[in-house]
Backbone as ProteinMPNN parsed JSONL, in Angstrom:
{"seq_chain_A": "XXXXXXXXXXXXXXXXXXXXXXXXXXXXXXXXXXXXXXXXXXXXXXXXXXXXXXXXXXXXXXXXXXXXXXXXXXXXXXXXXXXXXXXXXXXXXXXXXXXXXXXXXXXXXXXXXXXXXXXXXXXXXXXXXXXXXXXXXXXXXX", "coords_chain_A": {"N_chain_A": [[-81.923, -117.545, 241.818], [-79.32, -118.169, 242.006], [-76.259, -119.978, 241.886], [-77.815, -122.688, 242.331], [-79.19, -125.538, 240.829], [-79.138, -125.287, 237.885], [-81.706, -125.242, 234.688], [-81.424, -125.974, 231.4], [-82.024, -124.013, 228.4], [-83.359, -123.103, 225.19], [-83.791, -120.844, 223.397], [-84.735, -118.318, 220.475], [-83.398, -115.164, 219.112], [-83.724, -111.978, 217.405], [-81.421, -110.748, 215.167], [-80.608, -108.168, 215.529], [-81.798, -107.409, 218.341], [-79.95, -109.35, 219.819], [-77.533, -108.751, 219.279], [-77.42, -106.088, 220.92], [-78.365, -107.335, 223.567], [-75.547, -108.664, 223.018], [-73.815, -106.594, 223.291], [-74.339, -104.886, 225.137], [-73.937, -107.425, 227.588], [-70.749, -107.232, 227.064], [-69.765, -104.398, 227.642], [-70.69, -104.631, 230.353], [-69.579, -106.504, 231.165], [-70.733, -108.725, 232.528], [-72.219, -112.402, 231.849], [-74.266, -112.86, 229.432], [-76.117, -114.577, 229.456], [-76.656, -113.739, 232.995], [-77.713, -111.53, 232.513], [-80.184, -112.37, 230.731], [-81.352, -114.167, 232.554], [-81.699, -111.727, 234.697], [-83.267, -110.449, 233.637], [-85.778, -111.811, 232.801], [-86.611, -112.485, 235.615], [-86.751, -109.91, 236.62], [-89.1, -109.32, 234.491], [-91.059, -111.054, 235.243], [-91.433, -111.048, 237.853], [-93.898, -110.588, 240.424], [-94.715, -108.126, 241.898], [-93.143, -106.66, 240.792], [-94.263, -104.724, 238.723], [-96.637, -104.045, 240.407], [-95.174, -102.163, 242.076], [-94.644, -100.488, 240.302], [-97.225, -99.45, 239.406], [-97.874, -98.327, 241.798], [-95.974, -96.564, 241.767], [-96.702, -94.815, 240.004], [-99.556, -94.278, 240.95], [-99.097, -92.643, 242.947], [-97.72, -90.75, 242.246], [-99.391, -89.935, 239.954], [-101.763, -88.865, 241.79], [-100.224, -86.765, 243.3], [-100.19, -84.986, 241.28], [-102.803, -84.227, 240.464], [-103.832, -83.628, 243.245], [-102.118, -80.796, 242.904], [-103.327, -79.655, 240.686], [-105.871, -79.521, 241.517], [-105.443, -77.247, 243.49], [-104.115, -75.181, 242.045], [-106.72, -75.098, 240.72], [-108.041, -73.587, 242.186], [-106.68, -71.074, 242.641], [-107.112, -69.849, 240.543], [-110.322, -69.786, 240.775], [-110.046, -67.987, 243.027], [-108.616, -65.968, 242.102], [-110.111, -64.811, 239.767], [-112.185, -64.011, 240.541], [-111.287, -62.271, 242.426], [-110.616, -60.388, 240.875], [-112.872, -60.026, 239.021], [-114.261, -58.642, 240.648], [-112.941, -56.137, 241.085], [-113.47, -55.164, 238.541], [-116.33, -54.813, 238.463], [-116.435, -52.747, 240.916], [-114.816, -51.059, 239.974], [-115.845, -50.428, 237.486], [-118.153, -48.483, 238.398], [-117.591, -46.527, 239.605], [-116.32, -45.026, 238.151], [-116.601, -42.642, 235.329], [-117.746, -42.088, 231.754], [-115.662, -42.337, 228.766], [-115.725, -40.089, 227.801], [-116.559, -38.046, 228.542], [-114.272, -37.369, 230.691], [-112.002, -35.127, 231.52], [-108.792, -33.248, 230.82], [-107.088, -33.178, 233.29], [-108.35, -35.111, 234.787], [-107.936, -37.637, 233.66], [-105.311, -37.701, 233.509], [-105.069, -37.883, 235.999], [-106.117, -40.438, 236.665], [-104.438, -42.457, 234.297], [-102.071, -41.672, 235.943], [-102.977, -43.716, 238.026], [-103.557, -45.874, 237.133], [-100.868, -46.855, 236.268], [-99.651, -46.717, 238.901], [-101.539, -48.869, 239.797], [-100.648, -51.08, 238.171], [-97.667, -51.403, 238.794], [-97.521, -52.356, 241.328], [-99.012, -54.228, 241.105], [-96.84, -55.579, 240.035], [-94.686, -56.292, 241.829], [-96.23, -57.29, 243.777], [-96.394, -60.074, 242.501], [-93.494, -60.55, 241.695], [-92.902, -60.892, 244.93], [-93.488, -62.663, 245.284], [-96.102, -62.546, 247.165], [-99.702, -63.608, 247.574], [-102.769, -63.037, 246.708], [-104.894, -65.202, 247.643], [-103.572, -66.47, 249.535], [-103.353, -64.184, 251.344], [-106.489, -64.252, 251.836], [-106.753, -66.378, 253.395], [-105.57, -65.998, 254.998], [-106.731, -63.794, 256.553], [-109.644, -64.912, 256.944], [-109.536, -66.885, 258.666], [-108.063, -65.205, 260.642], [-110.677, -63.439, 261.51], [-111.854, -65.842, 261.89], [-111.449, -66.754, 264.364], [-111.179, -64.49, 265.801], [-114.295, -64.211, 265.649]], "CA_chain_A": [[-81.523, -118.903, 241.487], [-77.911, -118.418, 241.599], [-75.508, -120.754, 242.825], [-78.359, -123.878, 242.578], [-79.374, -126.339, 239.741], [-79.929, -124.804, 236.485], [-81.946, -126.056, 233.377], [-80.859, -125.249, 230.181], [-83.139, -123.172, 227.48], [-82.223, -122.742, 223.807], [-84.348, -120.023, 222.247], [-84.173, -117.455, 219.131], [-83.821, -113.885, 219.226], [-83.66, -111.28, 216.521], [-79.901, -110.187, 215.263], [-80.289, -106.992, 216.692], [-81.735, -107.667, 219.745], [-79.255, -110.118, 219.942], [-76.541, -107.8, 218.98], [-77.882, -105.62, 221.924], [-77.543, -108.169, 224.409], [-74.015, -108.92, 223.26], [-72.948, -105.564, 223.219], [-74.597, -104.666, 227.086], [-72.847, -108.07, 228.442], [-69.382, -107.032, 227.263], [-69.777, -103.515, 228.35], [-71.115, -104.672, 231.701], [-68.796, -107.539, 231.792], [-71.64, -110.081, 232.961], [-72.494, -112.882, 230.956], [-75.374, -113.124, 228.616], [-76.973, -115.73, 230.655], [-76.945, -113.333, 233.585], [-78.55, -110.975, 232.073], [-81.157, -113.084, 230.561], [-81.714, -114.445, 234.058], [-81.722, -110.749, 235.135], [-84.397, -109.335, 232.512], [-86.413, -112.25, 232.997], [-86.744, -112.403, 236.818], [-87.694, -109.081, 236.863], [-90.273, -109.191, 234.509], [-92.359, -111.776, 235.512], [-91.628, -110.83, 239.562], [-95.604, -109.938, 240.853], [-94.704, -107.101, 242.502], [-92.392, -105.364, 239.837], [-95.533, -104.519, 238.264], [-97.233, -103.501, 241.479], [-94.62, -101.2, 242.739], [-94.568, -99.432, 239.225], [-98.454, -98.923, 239.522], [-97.869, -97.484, 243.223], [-95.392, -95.011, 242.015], [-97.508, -93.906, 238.916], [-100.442, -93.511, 241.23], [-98.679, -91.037, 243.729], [-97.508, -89.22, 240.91], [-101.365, -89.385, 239.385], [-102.258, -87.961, 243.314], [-99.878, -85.195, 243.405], [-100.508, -83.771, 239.953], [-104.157, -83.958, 240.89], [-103.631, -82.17, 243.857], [-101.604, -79.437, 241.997], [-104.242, -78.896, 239.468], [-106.916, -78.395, 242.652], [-104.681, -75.839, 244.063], [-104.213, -74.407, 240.728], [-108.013, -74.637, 240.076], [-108.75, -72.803, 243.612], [-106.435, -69.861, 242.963], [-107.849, -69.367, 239.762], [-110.892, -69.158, 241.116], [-110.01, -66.736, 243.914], [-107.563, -64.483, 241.097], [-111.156, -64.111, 238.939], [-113.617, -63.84, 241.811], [-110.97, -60.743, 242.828], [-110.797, -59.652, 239.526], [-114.431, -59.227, 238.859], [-115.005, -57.53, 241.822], [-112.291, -54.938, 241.042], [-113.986, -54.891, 237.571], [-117.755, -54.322, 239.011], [-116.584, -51.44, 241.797], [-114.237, -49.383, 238.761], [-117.321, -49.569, 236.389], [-119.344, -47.918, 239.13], [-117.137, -45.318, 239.831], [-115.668, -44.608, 236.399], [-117.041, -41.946, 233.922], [-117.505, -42.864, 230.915], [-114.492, -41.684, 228.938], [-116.102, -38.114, 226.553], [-116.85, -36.978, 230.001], [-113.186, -37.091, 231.465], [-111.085, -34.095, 231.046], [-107.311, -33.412, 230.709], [-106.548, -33.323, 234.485], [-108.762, -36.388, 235.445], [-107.267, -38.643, 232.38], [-103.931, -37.975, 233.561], [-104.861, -39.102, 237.192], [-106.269, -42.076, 235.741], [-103.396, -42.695, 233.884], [-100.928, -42.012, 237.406], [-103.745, -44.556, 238.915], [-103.121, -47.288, 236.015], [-99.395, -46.876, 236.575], [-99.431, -47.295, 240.279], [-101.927, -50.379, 239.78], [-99.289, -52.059, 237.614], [-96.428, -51.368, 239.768], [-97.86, -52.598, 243.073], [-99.063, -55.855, 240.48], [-95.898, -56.814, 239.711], [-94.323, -56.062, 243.295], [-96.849, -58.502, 244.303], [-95.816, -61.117, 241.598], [-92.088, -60.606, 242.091], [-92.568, -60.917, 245.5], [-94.803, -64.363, 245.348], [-97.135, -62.365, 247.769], [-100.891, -64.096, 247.019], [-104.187, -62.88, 247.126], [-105.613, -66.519, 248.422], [-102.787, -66.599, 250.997], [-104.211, -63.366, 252.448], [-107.545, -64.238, 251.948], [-107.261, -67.502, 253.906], [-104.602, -65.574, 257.137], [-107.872, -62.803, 256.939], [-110.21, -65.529, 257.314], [-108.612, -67.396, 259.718], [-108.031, -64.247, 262.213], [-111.872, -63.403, 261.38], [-112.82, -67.204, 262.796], [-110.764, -66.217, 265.661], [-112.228, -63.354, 266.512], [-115.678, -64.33, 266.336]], "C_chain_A": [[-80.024, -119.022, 241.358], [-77.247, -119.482, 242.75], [-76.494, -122.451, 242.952], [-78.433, -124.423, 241.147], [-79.658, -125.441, 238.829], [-80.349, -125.392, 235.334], [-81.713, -124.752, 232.291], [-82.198, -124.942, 229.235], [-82.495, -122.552, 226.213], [-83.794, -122.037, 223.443], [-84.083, -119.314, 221.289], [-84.377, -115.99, 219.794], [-83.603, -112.872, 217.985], [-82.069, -110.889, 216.006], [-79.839, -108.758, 216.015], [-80.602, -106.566, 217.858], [-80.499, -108.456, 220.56], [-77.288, -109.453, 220.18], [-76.345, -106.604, 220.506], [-77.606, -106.417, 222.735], [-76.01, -108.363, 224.61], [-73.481, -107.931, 223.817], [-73.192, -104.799, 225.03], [-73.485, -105.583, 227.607], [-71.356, -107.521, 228.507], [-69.343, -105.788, 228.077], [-70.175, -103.446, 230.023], [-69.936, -105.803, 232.468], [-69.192, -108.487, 232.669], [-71.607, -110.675, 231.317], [-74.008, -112.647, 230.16], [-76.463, -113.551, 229.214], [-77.554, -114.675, 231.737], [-77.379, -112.351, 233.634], [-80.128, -111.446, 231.507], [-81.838, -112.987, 231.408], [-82.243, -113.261, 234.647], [-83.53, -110.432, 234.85], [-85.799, -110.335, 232.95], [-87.345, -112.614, 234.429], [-87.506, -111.103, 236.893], [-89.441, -108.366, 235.962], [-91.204, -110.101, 234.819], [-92.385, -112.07, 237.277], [-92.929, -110.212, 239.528], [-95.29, -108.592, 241.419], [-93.578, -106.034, 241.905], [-93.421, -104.503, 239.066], [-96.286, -103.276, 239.201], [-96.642, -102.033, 241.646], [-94.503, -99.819, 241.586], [-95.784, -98.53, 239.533], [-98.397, -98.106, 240.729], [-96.916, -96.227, 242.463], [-95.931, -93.882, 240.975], [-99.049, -93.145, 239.937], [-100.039, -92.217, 242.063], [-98.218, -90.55, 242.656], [-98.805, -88.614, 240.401], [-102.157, -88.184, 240.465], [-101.529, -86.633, 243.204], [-100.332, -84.588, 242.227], [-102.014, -83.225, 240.164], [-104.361, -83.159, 241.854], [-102.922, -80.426, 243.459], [-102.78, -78.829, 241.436], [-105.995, -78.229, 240.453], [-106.579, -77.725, 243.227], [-105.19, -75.017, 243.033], [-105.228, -73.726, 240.376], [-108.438, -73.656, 240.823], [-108.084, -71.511, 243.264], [-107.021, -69.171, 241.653], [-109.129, -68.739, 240.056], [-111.306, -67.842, 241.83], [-109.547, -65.707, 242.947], [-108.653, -63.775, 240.449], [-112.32, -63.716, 239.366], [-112.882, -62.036, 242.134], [-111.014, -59.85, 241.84], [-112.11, -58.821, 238.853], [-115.076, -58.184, 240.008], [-114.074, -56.128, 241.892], [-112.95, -54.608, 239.848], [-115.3, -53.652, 238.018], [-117.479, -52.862, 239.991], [-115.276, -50.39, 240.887], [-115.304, -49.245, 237.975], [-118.067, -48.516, 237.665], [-119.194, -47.21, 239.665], [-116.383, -44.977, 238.834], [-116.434, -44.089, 235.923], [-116.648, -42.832, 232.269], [-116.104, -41.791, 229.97], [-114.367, -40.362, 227.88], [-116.563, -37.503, 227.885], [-115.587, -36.293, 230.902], [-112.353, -36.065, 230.78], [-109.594, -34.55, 231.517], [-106.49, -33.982, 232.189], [-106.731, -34.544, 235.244], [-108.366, -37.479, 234.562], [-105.709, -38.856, 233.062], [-103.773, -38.394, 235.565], [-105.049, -40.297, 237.386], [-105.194, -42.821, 235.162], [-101.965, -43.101, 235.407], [-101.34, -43.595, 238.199], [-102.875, -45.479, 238.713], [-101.893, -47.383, 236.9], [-99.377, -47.133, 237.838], [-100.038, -48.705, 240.671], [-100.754, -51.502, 239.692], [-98.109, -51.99, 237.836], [-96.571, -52.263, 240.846], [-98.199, -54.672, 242.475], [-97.756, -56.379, 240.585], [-94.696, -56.485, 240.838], [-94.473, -56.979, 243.43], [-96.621, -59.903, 243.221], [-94.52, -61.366, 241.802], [-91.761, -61.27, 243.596], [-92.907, -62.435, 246.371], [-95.492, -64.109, 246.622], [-98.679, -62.828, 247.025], [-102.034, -63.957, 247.979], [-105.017, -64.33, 248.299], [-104.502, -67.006, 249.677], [-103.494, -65.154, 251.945], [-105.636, -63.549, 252.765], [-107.933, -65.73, 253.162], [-106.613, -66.773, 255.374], [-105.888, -64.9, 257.434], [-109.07, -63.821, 257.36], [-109.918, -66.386, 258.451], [-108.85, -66.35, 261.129], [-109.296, -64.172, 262.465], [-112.483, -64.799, 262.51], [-112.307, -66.822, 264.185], [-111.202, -65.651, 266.839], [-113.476, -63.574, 266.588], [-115.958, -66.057, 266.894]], "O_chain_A": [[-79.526, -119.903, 240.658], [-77.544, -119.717, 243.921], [-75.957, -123.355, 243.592], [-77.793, -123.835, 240.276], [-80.614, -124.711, 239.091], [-79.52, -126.116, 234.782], [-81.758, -123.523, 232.26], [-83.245, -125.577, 229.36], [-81.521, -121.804, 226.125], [-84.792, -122.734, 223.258], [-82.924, -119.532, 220.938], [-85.181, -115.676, 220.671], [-82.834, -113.575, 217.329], [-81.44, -110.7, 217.047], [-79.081, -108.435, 216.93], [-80.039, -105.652, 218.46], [-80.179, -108.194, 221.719], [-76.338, -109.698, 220.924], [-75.244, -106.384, 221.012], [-76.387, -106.471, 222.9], [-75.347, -108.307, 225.646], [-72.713, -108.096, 224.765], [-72.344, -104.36, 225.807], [-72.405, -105.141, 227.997], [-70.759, -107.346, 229.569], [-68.92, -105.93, 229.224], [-70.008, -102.472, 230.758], [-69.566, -105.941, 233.634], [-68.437, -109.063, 233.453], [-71.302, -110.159, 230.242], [-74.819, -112.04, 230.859], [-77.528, -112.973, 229.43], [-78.771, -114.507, 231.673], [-77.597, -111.919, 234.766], [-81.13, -110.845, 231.895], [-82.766, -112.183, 231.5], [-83.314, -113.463, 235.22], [-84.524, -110.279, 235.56], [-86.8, -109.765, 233.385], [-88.528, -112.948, 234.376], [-88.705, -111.091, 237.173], [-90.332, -107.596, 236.32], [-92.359, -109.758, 234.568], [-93.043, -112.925, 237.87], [-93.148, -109.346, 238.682], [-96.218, -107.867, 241.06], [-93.242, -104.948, 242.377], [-93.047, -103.343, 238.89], [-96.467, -102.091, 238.919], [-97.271, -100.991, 241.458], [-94.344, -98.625, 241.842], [-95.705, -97.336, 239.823], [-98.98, -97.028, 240.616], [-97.209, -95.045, 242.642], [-95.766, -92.662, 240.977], [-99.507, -92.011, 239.796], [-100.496, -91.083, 241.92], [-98.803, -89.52, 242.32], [-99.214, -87.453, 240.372], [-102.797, -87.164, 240.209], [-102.117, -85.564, 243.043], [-100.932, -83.52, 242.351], [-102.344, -82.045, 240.054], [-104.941, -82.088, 241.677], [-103.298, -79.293, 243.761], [-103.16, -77.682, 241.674], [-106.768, -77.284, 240.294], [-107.497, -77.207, 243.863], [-106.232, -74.363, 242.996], [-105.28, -72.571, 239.951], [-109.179, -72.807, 240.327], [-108.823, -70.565, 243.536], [-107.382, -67.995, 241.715], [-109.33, -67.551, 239.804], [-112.196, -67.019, 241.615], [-110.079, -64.597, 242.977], [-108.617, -62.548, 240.355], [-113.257, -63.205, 238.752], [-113.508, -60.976, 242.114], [-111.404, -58.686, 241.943], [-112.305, -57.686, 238.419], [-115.979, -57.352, 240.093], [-114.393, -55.18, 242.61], [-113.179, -53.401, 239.917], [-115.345, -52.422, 237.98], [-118.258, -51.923, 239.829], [-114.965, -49.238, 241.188], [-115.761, -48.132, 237.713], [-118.593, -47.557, 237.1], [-120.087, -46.769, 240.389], [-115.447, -44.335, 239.311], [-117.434, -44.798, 235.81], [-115.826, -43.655, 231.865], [-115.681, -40.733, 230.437], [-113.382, -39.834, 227.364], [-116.905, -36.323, 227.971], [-115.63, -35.251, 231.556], [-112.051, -36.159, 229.591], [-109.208, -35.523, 232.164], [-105.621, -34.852, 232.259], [-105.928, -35.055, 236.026], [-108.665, -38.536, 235.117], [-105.096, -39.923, 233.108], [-102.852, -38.92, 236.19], [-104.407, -41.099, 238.064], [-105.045, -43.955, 235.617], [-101.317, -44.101, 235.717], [-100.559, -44.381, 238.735], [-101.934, -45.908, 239.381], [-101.883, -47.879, 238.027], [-98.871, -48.25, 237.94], [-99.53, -49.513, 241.448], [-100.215, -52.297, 240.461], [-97.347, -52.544, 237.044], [-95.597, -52.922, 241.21], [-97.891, -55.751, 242.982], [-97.514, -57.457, 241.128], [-93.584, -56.487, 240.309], [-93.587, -57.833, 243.373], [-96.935, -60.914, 243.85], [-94.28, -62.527, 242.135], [-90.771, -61.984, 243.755], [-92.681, -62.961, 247.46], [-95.644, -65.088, 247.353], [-98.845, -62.395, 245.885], [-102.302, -64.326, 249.122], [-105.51, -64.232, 249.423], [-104.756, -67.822, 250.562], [-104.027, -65.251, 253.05], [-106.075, -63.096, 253.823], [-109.042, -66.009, 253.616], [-107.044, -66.951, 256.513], [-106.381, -65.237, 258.511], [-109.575, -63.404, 258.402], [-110.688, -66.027, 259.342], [-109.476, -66.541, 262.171], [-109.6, -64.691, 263.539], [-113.22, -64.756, 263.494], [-113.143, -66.609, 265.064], [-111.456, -65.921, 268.013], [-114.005, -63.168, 267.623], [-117.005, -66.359, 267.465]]}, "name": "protein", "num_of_chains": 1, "seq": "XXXXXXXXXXXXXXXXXXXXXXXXXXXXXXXXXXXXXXXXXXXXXXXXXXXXXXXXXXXXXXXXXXXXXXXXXXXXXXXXXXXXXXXXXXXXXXXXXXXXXXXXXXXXXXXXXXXXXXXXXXXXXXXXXXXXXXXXXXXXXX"}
């Protein structure tokens, strides 16, 4: 509406809202008015509204997708997990059976486990990235 007819509007506002206003205009070095004008235009524009809701929902979408990534590698990390669980119980003694020499290859084992772990962590190599290239070549091939 700038530059055409304007009607005039006398309302109240709080002192420190009011105070607020003043203290924006000077610092902005608009008037009062054109701020008013400003604040008011854009909230009762239809599509200031809208465009908010659009950018909250793609935000709502990606996080949602994140958290089904997230949920998927979980799954794969405890699917691999149990299955390293299930095939060490089933070749593991129990541990009044293991002597000095086989304790301390056990022990070398451990230690090379948790080396090669945090290799693969450091190196942001992932189980469900190999498991999908291995599947993949697999469809390939057959």
């Amino acid at each position: 509406m700038k530059g055409g007819t304007r009607l005039r509007h006398t309302f109240r506002l709080p002192p420190d809202l009011s105070r607020q206003l003043a203290d924006y205009a000077a610092r902005k070095r608009v008037s009062q008015a054109a701020i008013v004008e400003a604040a008011l235009a854009s909230f009762l524009s239809p599509d200031g509204s809208d465009r908010m809701e659009a950018a909250f929902s793609r935000r709502l979408d990606r996080i949602s997708r994140q958290l089904d990534k997230l949920d998927y590698h979980v799954e794969v990390g405890n699917e691999a997990f149990a299955l390293f669980m299930r095939r060490w119980l089933a070749i593991t003694r129990a541990p009044e059976d293991i002597d000095a020499g086989l304790r301390a290859e056990v022990e070398k084992r451990f230690t090379h486990f948790v080396e090669a772990l945090a290799r693969r962590v450091e190196t942001g190599g992932r189980l469900s990235d190999e498991l999908v290239r291995l599947a993949t070549a697999s469809d390939e091939l057959g």
